[in-house]
C-alpha positions in Angstrom: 0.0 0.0 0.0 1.3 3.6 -0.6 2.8 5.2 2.5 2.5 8.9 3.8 4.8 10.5 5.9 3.7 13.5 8.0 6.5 15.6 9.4 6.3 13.2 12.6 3.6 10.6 11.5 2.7 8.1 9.0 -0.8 7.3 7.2 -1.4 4.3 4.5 -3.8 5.5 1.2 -5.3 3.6 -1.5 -4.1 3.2 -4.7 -5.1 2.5 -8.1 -3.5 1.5 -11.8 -2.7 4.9 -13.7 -2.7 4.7 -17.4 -0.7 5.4 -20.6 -0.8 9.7 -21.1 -0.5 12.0 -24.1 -0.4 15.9 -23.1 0.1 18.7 -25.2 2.8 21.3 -23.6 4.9 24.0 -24.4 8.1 21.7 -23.4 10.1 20.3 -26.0 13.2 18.7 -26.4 15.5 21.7 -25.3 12.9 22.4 -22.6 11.5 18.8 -21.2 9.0 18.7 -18.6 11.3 17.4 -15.3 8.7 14.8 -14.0 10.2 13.3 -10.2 8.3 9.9 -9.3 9.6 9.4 -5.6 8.3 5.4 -4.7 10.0 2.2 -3.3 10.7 -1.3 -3.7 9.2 -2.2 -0.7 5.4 0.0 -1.6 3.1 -2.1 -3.4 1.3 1.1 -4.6 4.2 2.2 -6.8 4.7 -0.1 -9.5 1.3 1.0 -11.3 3.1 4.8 -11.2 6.1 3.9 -12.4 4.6 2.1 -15.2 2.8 5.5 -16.0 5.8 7.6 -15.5 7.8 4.8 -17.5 5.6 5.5 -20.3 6.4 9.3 -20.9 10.3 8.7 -20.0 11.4 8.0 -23.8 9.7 11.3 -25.0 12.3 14.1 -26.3 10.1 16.8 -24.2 10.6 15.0 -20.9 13.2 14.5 -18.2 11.9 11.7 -16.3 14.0 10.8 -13.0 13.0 8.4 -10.5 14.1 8.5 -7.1 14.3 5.4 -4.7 13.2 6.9 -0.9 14.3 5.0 2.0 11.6 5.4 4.8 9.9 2.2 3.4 13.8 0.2 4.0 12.5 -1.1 7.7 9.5 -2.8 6.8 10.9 -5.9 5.3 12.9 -4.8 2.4 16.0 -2.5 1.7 15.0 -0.8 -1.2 18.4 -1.5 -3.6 18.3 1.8 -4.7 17.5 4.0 -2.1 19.2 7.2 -0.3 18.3 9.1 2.5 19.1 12.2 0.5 16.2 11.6 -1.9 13.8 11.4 1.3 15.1 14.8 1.8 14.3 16.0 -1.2 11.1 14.8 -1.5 10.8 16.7 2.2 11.8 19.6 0.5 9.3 19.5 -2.0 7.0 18.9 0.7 8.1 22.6 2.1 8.1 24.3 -1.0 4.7 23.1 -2.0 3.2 24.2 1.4 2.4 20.2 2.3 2.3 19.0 5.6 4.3 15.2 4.6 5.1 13.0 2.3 4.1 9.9 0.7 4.8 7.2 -2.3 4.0 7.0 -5.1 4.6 10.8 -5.4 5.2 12.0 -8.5 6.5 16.3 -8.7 5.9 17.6 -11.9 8.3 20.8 -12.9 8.5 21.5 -8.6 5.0 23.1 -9.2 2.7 20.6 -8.5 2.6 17.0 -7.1 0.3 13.9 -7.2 0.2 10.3 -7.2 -0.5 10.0 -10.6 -2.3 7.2 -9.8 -5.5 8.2 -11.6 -6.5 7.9 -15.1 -4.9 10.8 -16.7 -3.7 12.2 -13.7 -0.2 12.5 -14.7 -1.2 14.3 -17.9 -3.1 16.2 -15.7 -0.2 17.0 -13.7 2.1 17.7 -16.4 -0.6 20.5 -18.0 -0.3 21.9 -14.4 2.8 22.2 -14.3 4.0 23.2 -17.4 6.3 26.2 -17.0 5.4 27.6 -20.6 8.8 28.6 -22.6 10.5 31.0 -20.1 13.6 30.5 -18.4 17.1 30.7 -19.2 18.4 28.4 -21.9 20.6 25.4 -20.2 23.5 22.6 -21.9 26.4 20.3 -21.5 29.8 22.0 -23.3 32.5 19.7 -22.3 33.0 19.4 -19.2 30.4 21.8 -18.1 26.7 22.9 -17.9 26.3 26.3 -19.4 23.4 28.5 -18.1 22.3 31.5 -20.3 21.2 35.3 -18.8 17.5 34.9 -17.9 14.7 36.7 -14.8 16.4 34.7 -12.0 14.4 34.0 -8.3 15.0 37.0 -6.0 17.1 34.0 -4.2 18.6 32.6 -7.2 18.5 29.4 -8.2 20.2 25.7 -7.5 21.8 24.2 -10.7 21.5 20.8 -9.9 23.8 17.3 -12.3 21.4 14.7 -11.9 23.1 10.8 -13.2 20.6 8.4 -13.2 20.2 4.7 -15.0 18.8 5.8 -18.3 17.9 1.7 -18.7 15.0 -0.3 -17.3 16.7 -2.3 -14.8 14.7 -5.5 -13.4 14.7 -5.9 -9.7 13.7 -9.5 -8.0 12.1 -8.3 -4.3 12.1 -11.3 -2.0 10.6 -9.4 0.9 7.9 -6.8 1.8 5.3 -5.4 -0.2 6.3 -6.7 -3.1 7.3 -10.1 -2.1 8.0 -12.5 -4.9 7.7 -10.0 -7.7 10.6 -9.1 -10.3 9.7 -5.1 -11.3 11.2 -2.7 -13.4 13.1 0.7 -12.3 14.0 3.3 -14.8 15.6 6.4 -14.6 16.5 5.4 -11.5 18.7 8.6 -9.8 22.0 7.7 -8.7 23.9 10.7 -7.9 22.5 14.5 -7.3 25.4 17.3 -7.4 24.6 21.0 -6.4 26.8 22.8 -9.2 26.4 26.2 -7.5 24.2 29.1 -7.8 22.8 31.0 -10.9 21.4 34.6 -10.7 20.5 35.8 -13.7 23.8 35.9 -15.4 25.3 33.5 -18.3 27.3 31.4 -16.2 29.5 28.0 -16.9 29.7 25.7 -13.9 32.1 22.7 -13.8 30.7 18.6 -13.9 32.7 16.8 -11.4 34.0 13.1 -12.2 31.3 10.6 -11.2 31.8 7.5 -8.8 29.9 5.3 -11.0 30.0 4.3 -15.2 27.1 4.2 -17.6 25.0 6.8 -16.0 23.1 9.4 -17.9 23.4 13.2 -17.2 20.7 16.0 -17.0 21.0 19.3 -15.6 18.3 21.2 -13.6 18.4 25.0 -12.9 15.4 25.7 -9.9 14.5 28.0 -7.1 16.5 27.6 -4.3 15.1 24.8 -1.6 13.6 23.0 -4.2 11.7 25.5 -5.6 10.3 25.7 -9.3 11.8 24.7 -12.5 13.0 26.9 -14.7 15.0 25.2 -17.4 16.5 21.6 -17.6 18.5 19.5 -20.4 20.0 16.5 -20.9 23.2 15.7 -22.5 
């Protein structure tokens, strides 16, 4: 069952199977939607999301990242993937949206709006909510850097973030928990999140460190500070 976190609390919800979405945005390929599904291994709810966030990933107008949370790892599975630095994230959002918790399946469309995405349609619906229209400041990979054009930044500028992540469907046998006895598949699955530094509104170049692990894709996210809204994202 899906699993909500209050800042001191937790709450089980219903879930049910989300289906395959087609939305018409303003994001294209040098502007994708960033769609965040925060779940588990160990949350029976969350297959049914990934399977609907799965099914947008390969579009050229979407940055689909998938982060493994690890307040589900004590009830009889350790998720295989999962950081407590993605629960904090997901807390973040939680701030930034004016929530008072967290669950999984949650899936954050552009840092604007957030769901389960559970629903028939409701991703679509999230990502025509979310849509940030075509502002922002135009964002790349040159070399060994991501490059950040002049642009309206937030009055507390904004986090450039290098997300890696497994850009393959990886198939995952879960023994315990939940899921017990299923084999599911991960996608996007976030590996490594590296704050690049700040922009404020002027062209800037900021370094890519070396990473600790091979065969990981690379996107770059420019947002409000504390996990605020989106403003631009690519991949390389």
């Amino acid at each position: 069952m899906s699993h909500w976190l209050k800042m001191g609390g937790c709450v089980a919800a219903l879930a049910m199977l989300a289906l395959p979405l087609r939305s018409a945005l303003a994001a294209d390929a040098t502007h994708p939607t960033v769609v965040e599904l925060f779940q588990s291994q160990g949350c029976s709810s969350c297959p049914p999301a990934a399977a609907s966030v799965s099914a947008v990933s390969d579009r050229a107008d979407v940055l689909a990242l998938s982060f493994a949370v690890d307040y589900w790892d004590r009830l009889g599975w350790k998720d295989t993937f999962s950081k407590h630095a993605w629960t904090e994230r997901q807390y973040a959002y939680a701030r930034a949206l004016a929530r008072d918790g967290v669950y999984t399946p949650q899936v954050v469309v552009n840092g604007r709006v957030e769901g389960d995405a559970l629903e028939p349609g409701a991703l679509a619906g999230l990502m025509s909510r979310g849509d940030r229209g075509a502002g922002g400041p135009n964002v790349g990979f040159s070399g060994g850097a991501v490059t950040v054009g002049a642009g309206a930044a937030p009055s507390g500028g904004a986090d450039v973030w290098l997300a890696r992540y497994i850009p393959r469907t990886v198939e995952v046998a879960i023994p315990r928990g939940e899921n017990a006895g299923h084999t599911l598949p991960y996608k996007d699955v976030v590996r490594e999140m590296v704050l690049l530094g700040k922009w404020r509104g002027e062209a800037a170049n900021f370094a890519v460190p070396g990473g600790s692990e091979q065969g990981l894709a690379e996107a770059a996210i420019v947002q409000g500070a504390g996990c605020g809204p989106v403003l631009a994202a690519a991949r390389r």
